[in-house]
C-alpha positions as CSV (number, residue, x, y, z in Angstrom):
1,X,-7.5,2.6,-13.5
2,X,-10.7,4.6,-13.1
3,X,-11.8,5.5,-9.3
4,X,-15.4,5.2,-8.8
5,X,-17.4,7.6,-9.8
6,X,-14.6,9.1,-12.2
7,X,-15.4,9.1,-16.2
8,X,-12.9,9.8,-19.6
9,X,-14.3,13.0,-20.8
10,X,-15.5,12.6,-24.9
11,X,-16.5,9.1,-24.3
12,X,-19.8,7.8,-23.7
13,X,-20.4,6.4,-20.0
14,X,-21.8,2.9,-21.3
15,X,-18.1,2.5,-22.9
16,X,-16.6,2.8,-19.9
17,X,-16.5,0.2,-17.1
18,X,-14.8,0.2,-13.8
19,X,-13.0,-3.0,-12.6
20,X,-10.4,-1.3,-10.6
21,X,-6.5,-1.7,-10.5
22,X,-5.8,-5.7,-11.6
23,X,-3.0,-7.1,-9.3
24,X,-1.3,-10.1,-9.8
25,X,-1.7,-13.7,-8.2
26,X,1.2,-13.4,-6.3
27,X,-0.4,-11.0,-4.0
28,X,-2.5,-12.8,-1.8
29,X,-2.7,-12.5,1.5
30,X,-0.2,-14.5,3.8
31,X,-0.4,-15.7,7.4
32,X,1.3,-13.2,9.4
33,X,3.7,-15.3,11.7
34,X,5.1,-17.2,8.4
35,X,5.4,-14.0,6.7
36,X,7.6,-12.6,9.2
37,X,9.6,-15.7,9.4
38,X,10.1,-15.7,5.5
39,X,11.5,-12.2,6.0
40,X,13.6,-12.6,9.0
41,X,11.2,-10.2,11.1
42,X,10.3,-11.2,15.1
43,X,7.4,-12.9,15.2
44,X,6.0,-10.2,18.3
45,X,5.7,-6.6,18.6
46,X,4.2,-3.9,16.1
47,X,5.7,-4.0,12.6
48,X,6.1,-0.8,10.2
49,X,6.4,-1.5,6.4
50,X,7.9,1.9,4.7
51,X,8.2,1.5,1.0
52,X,8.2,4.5,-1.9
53,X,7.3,1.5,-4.6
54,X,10.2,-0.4,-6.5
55,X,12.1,2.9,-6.8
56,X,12.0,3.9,-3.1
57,X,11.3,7.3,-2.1
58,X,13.9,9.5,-0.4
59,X,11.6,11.3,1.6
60,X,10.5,8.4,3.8
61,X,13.9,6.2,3.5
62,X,15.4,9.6,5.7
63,X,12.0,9.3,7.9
64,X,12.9,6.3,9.0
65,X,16.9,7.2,9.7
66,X,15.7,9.9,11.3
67,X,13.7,7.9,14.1
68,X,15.7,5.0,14.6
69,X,15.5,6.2,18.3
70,X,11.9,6.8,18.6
71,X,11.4,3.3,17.3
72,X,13.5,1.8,20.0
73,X,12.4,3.4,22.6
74,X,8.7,2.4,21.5
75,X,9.8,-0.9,20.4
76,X,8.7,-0.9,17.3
77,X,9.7,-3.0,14.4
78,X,10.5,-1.5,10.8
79,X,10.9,-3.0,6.8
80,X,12.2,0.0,4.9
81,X,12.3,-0.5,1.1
82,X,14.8,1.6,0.4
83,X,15.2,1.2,-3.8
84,X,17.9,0.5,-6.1
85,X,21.0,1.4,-4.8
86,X,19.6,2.4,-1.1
87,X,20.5,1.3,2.2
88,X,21.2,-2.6,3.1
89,X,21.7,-3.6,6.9
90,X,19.6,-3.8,9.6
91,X,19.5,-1.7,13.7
92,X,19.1,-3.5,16.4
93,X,18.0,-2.6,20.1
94,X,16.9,-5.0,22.8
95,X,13.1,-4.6,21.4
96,X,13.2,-3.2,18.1
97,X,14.4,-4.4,14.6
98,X,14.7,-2.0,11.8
99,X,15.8,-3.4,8.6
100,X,16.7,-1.9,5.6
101,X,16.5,-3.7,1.8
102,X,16.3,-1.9,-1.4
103,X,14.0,-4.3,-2.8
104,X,11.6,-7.3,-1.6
105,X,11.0,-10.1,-4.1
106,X,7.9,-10.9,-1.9
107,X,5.6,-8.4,-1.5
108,X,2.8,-10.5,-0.3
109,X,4.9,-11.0,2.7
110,X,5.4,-7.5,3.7
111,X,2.1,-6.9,3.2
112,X,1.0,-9.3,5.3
113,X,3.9,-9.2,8.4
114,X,3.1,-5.4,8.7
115,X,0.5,-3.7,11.5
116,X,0.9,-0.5,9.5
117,X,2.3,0.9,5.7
118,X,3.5,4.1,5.2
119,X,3.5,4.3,1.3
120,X,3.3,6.1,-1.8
121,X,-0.3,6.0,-3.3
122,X,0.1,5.0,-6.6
123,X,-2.9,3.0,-7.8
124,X,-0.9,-0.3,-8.3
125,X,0.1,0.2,-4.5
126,X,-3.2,0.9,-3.2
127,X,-4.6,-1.9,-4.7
128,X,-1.8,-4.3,-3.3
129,X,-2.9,-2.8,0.4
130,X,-6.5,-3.5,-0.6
131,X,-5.5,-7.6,-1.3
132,X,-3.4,-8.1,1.6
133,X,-5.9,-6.2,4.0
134,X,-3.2,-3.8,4.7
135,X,-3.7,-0.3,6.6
136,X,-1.6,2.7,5.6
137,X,-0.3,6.2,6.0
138,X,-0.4,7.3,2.3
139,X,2.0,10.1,1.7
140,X,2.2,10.9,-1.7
141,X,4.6,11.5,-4.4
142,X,4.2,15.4,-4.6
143,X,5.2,15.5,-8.2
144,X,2.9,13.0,-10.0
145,X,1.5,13.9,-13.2
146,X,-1.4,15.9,-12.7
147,X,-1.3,15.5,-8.9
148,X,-2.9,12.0,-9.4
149,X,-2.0,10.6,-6.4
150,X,-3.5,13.0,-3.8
151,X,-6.3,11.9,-5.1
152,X,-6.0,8.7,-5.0
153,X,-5.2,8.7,-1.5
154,X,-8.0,11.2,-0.7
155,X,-10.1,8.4,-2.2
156,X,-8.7,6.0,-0.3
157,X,-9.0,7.8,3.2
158,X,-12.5,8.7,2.5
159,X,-13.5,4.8,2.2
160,X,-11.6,4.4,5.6
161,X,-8.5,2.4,4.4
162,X,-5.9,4.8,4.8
163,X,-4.5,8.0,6.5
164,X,-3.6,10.8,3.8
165,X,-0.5,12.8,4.8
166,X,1.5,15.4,2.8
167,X,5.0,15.6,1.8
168,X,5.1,19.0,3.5
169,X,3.5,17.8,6.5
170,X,6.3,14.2,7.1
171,X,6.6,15.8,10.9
172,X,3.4,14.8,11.9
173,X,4.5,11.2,10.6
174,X,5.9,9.5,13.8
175,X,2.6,10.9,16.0
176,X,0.2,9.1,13.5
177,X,1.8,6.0,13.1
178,X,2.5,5.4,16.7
179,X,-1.1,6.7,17.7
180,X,-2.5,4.3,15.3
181,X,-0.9,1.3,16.1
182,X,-1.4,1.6,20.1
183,X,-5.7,1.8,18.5
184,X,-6.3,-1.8,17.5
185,X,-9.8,-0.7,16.6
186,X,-8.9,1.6,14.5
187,X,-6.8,-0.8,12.3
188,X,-9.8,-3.4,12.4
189,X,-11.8,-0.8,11.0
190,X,-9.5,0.2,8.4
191,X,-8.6,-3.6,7.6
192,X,-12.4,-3.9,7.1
193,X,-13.0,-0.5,4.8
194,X,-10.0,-2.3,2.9
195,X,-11.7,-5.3,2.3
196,X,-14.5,-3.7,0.9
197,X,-11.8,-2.1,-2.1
198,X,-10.5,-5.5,-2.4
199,X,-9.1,-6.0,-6.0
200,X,-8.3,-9.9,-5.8
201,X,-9.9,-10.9,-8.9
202,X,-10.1,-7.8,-11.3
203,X,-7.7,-10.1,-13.9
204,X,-10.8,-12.5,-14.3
205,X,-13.0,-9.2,-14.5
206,X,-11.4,-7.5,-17.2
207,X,-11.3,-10.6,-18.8
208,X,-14.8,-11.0,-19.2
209,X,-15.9,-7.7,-20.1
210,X,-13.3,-7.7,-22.6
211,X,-14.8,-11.0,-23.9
212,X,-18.2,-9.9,-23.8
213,X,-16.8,-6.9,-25.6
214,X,-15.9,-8.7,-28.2
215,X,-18.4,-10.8,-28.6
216,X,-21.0,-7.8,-29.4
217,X,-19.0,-6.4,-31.5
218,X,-18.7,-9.8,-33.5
219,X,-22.5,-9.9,-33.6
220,X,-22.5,-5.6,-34.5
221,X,-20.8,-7.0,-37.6
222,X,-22.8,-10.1,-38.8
């Protein structure tokens, strides 16, 4: 996966082509109210999905436990991914839900049943956001190999289709979330910047460039 604008250094720029982060066809955007019902989620009231990828991520799982208060009080609904081995029940109040899986076999739902993400920002992840027209706090994994995912998150906030927030800053969490959700504005505007990094059909892409690939080297060799 190659951002815009970002090239492999030692090899030639016409031997490079950007077709983005492929994602599979089970990620398609879903309608929201039979999303939710797929995932036992109300149908009304703003919806959080918090999700560190198939592994979970610590960090935000304890976010989340940490505000089970705040989200009651605001009435605000929660799907925590928690990971292998994490947290498995659900907290009720009168208006708020927050449930807590360690894995969800249908992403495309989640996607789609959630306001707001508050995520990793691994490429695979952003691109899922991108499909499903998703907005998102990106908070990412501090340790990556060569810090990768800062920038892909910077990337992704300078487009419009995400918030970037650091590890070291997870306080300022709560405030952002709930400010963005009570700005319906500002999540058609990101839903729109995320439509515009859309990465529905890069299988198909790849697949022709790799054909037509192929094919000049077949005629290179005649």
């Amino acid at each position: 996966h190659l951002p815009a604008g970002v090239r492999i250094p030692g090899l030639a720029a016409e031997r490079q082509h950007d077709s983005g982060y492929p994602v599979r066809a089970e990620i398609r955007p879903q309608a929201r109210d039979a999303a939710r019902r797929a995932l036992g989620l109300p149908p009304t009231g703003r919806l959080v999905l918090v999700t560190g990828g198939s592994q979970g991520a610590h960090a935000l799982n304890r976010w989340v436990e940490d505000n089970l208060e705040e989200f009651a009080i605001r009435g605000v609904h929660v799907l925590c991914l928690t990971g292998p081995g994490g947290r498995d029940d659900e907290v009720r109040s009168p208006d708020s839900l927050v449930k807590f899986v360690p894995f969800c076999h249908q992403m495309a739902m989640a996607y789609s049943a959630a306001d707001l993400a508050v995520t990793r920002a691994g490429a695979g992840t952003l691109a899922e956001l991108a499909t499903c027209r998703t907005p998102a706090v990106l908070v990412p994994y501090p340790r990556s190999a060569d810090d990768h995912q800062t920038a892909n998150a910077r990337q992704s906030e300078q487009s419009g289709a995400a918030i970037l927030l650091p590890e070291s800053e997870l306080p300022r969490l709560l405030g952002i979330v709930f400010a963005r959700l009570a700005d319906t504005a500002a999540l058609a505007v990101m839903r729109d910047a995320l439509a515009l990094a859309d990465a529905a059909n890069r299988w198909e892409e790849l697949a022709q460039e790799t054909l037509a690939l192929a094919g000049r080297r077949r005629l290179a060799a005649a």
